[in-house]
C-alpha positions in Angstrom: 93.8 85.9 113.8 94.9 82.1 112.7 92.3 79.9 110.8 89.9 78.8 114.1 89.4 82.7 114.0 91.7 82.5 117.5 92.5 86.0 118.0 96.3 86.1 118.4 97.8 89.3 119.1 95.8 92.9 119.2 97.8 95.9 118.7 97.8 99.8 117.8 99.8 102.4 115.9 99.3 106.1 114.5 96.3 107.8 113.1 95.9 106.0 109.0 92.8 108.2 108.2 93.8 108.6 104.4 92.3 112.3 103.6 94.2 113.2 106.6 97.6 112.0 106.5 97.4 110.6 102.9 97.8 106.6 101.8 101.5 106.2 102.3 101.3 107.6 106.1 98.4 105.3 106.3 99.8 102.3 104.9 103.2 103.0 107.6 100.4 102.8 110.4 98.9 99.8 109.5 102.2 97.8 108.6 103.3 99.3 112.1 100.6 98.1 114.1 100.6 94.2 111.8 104.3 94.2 112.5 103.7 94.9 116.0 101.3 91.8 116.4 103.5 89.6 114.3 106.7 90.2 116.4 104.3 89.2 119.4 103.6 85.7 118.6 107.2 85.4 117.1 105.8 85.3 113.0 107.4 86.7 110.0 105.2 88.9 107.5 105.6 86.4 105.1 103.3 83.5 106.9 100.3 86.0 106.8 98.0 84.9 104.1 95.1 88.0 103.6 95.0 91.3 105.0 92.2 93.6 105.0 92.3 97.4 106.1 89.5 99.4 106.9 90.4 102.5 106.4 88.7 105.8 107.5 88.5 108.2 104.3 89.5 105.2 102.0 86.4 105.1 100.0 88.0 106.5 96.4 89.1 103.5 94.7 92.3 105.1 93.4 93.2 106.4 97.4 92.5 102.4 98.2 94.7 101.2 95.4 97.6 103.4 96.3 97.1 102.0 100.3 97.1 98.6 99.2 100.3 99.3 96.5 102.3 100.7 99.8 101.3 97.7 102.0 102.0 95.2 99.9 105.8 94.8 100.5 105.4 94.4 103.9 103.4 91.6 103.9 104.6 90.4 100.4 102.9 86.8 100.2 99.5 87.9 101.4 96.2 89.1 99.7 95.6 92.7 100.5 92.4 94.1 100.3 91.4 97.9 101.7 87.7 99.1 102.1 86.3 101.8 104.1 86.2 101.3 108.3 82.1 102.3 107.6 81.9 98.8 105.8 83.5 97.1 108.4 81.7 98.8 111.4 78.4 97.9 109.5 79.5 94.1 109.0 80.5 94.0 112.8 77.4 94.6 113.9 76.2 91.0 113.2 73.0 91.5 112.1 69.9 93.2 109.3 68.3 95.6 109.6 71.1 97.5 111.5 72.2 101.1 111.0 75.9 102.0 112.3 77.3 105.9 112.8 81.3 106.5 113.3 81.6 110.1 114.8 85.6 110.3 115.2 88.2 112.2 113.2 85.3 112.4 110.7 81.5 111.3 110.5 79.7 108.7 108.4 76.5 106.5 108.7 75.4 103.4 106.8 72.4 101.1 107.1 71.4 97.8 105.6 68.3 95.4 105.5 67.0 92.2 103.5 66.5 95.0 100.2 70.1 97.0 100.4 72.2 99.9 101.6 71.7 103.5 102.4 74.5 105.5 103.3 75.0 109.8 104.7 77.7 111.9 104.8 81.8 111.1 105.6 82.3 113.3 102.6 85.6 114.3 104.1 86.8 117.3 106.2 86.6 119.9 103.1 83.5 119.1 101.9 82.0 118.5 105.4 81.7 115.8 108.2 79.2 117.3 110.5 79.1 116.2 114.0 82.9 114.9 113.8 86.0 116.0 116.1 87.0 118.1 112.8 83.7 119.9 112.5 83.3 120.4 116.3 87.1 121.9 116.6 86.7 124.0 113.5 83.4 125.6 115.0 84.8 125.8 118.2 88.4 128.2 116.6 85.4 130.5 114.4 83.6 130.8 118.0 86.3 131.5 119.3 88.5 133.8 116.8 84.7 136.2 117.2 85.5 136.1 120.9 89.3 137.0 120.0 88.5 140.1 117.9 85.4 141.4 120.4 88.3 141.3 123.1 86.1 138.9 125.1 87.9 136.3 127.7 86.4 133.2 126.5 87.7 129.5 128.9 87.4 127.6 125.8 89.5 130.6 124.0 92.4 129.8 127.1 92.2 126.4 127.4 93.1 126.3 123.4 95.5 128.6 124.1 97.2 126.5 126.9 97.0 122.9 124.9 98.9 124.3 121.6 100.8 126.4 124.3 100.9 129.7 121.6 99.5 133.1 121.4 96.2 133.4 119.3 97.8 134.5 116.1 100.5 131.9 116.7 97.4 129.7 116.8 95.5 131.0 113.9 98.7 130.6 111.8 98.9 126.3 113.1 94.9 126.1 112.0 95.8 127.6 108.3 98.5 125.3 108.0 97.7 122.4 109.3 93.2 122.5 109.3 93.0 118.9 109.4 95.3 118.1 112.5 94.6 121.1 114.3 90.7 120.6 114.6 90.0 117.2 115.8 92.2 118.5 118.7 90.3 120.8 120.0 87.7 118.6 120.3 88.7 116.8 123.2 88.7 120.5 124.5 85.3 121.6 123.8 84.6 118.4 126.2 86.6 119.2 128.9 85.1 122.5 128.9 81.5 121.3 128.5 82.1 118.7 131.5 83.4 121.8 133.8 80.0 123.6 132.9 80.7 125.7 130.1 77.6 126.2 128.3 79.5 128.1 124.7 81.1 124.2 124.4 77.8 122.6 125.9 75.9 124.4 123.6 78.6 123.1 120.5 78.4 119.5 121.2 74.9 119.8 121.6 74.6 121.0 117.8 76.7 118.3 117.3 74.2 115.9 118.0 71.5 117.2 116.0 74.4 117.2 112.8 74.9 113.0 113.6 71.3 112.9 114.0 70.4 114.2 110.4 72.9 111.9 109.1 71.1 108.9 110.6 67.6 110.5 109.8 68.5 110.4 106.1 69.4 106.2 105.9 66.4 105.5 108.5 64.5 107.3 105.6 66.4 105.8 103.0 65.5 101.8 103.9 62.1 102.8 105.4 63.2 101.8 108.9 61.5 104.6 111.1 58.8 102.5 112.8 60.8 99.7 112.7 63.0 97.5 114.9 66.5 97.8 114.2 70.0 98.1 116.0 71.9 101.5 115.5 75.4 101.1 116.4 77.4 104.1 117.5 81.2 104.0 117.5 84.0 106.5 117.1 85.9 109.2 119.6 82.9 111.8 119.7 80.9 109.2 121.6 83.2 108.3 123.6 85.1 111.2 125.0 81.4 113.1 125.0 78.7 112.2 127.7 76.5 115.0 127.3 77.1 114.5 123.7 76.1 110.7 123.0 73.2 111.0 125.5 71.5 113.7 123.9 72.3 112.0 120.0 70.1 108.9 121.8 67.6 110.6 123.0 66.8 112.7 119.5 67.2 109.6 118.0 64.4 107.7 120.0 62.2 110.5 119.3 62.4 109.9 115.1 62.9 106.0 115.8 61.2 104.6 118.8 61.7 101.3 118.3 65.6 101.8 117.5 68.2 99.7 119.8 71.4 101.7 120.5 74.3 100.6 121.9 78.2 99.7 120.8 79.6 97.7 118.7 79.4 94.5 119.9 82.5 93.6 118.8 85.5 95.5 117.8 86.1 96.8 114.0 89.9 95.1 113.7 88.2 91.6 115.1 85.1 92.1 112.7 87.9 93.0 109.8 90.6 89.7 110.7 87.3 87.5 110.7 86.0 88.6 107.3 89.9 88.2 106.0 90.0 84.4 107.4 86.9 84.0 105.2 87.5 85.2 102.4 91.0 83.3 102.2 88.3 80.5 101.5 86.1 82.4 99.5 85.5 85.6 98.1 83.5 87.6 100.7 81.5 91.3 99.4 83.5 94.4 101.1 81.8 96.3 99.4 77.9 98.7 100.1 76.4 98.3 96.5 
């Protein structure tokens, strides 16, 4: 983005959630993915003047020092700031009292009005993100690995089996060693499986729902927003890869908020973060939820 707040060049790279793949992985996406837009209008790192990186599972201040300490060679004139993508999806929905909920890799909520912010869960996927592509795959392998031992033939069991192309204790072995990259894809499994009719994988995303609906319950609770009008925004691969999912989060949601708006984003997170960065090249703008 250039000063008029032009969008010049939009671009993607590998997964930077820092829990997951740590801060210098993450930082190697992100430079990836500026570089890439830079060597698309023909600039040089050095003629960018502020960066700021949302960064899922960036919300320890030491993790977000350590990003910003590995990007900072790459784009060695510029300002770099990192905050969490929960800040950013909350300043992109444009206006208060709104309440936003990312259900991808992992699961967060946070809400603001006039009075201040509320915020549940993306604790991380050790301590728990409930609702989240890591919570739904790792419920899906214990659902499954009770299938496995009762010698029951179980389609989410195969189709598991036929995506990390293994045997099942070749499989339990890949989920001991690598938990955190192993889950989330199973997800997009339990989906599948749920869209052909499965009701074990119906039945999990469903539970999923009422997890990301507890989450929300406890910031609508928080900022006293239950009979009020406000606009939940939902964003994040659950939602999207999951019809049966995000329908049935809406509806349990309109039951505890009837006067709640739902819909996306109404404009992307990397747009919301370039437009707060040309800002705050002027002045110093609060990235920050308390």
């Amino acid at each position: 983005m250039d000063e008029t707040s032009t969008v010049l060049a939009r671009t993607r790279s590998g997964p930077s959630n820092a829990i997951n793949v740590g801060a210098e992985a993450s930082a190697a996406a992100l430079a990836e993915a500026g570089l890439q837009a830079l060597r698309s209008i023909q600039k040089a790192p050095e003629d960018i003047g502020f960066v700021l990186a949302g960064i899922s599972g960036a919300a320890e201040p030491e993790l977000r020092f350590e990003i910003q300490s590995c990007l900072q060679p790459t784009f060695s004139k510029a300002t770099i700031s990192v905050t969490s993508d929960l800040v950013l999806s909350l300043g992109a929905t444009g206006e208060s009292p709104s309440v936003v909920i990312i259900a991808g890799t992992g699961s967060a909520v946070l809400g603001k009005t006039s009075k201040g912010f509320a915020r549940a869960g993306g604790f991380g996927p050790i301590i728990g993100d409930p609702g989240s592509a890591n919570d739904i795959g790792r419920k899906a392998a214990s659902f499954c690995f009770q299938k496995f031992i009762n010698s029951e033939k179980f389609l989410l069991t195969e189709e598991i089996l036929k995506t990390f192309n293994c045997k099942w204790d070749q499989f339990v072995d890949l989920v001991r060693e690598q938990p955190t990259i192993v889950f989330p894809r199973i997800f997009p499994i339990v989906s599948r499986c749920a869209d052909a009719g499965d009701s074990s994988s119906q039945s999990l995303l469903i539970s999923a729902a009422k997890d990301l609906r507890n989450q929300v319950f406890v910031v609508v609770e928080k900022l006293n927003l239950k009979d009020e009008s406000f606009f939940l925004a939902k964003t994040g691969g659950v939602f999207e890869a999951s019809g049966l999912l995000s329908a049935e989060f809406d509806g349990l949601i309109r039951e505890m908020a009837p006067n709640v708006r739902i819909g996306p984003l109404p404009r992307g997170v990397a747009e919301a973060a370039a437009e707060i960065a040309r800002q705050a090249m002027c002045s110093p703008f609060p990235l920050e939820e308390s």
